[in-house]
N, C-alpha and C positions, 0 to 999 in steps of 0.2 A: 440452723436457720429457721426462721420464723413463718416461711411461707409467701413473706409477701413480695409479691410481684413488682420492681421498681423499672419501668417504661425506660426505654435508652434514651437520652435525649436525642435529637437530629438535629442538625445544622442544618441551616437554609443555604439551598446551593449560592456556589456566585460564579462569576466567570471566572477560571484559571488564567485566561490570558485578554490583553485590550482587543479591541475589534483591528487596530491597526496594524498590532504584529500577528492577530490569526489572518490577516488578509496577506500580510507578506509571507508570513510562512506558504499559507496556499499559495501564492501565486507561483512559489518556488519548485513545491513540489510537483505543479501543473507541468514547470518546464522540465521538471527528474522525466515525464511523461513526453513531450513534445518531443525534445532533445536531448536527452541523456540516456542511461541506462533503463529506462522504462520504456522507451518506444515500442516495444511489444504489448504493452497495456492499451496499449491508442483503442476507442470504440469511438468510432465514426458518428459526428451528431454528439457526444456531450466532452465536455470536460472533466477529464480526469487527472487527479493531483494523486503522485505517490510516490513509493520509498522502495529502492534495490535490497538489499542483503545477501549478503555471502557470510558466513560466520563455520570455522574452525570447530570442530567436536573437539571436548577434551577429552583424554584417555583417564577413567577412574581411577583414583589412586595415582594416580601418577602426575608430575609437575609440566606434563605434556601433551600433546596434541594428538589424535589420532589422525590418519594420513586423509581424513572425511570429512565434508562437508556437509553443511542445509542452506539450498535457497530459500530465498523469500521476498515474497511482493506483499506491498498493505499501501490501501486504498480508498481513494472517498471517491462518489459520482454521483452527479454530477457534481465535479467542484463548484462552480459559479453557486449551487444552490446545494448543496449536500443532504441526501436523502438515506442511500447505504454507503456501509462501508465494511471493508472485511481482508482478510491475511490471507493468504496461500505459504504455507510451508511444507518446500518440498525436502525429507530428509534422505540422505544421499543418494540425491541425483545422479542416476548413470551416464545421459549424455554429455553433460554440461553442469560446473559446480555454481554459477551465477542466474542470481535471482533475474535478473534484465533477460536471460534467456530464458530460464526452466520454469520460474514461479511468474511471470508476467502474462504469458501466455492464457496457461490458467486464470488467471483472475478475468483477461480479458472475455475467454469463453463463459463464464460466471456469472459475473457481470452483466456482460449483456444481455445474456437469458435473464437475469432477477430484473434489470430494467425494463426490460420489455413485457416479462411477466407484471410485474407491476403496476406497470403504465405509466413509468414516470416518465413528461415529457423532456425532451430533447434540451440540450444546450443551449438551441438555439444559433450554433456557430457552424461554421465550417474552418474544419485544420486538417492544416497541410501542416507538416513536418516538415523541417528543412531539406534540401536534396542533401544526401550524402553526410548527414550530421549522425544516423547511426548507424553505420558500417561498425566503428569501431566501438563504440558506447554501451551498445546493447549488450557486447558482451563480457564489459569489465564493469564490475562497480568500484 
């Protein structure tokens, strides 16, 4: 090699996706939060859009499963205006193998402290969760 130094090129970013389907996508995962398996994410004052997980460990070497789990919660917040966002993965969870249970919680506690720390203002809304829409939700994804 001769020494000299050839600069990487960079591509200039562009959007991955149109403004209309990141707005449907968020709006969706708002309700994973409202209604669904996330209702343990809920922070009072903003909107938060996010994603359950439950995922199966494999057994090394082998063409199966170990009998263990990892939850997981991932997050943005304030949806309506997205400022942070961040994952909680719990791996094997002793109470409970579901992310709506074990990992939402966490993010909730997180979250709110980084918001508040922060000083990012509020949603601007008030949410009520449906009556009785997570009884069962929360804890299957």
């Amino acid at each position: 090699p001769s020494g000299h130094v050839v600069p990487a090129t960079v591509a200039p970013p562009r959007p991955v996706l149109t403004p209309a389907v990141s707005s449907t996508l968020t709006k969706m995962l708002e309700q994973v939060v409202l209604q669904g398996t996330g209702t343990n994410a809920i922070i009072p004052g903003y909107l938060v859009a996010g994603k359950t997980g439950t995922s199966s460990i494999p057994d090394p070497g082998h063409a199966a499963y170990t009998p263990y789990f990892d939850a997981s919660f991932v997050g943005f917040a304030p949806a309506n205006k997205p400022v942070l966002s961040m994952i909680v993965l719990i791996e094997r969870p002793l109470t409970t193998i579901y992310g709506g249970s074990a990992a939402a919680p966490v993010f909730k506690e997180v979250m709110s402290y980084a918001l508040r720390h922060y000083g990012i203002p509020s949603s601007g809304v008030v949410i009520h969760p449906l009556p009785g829409s997570a009884s069962f939700a929360s804890d299957v994804t």
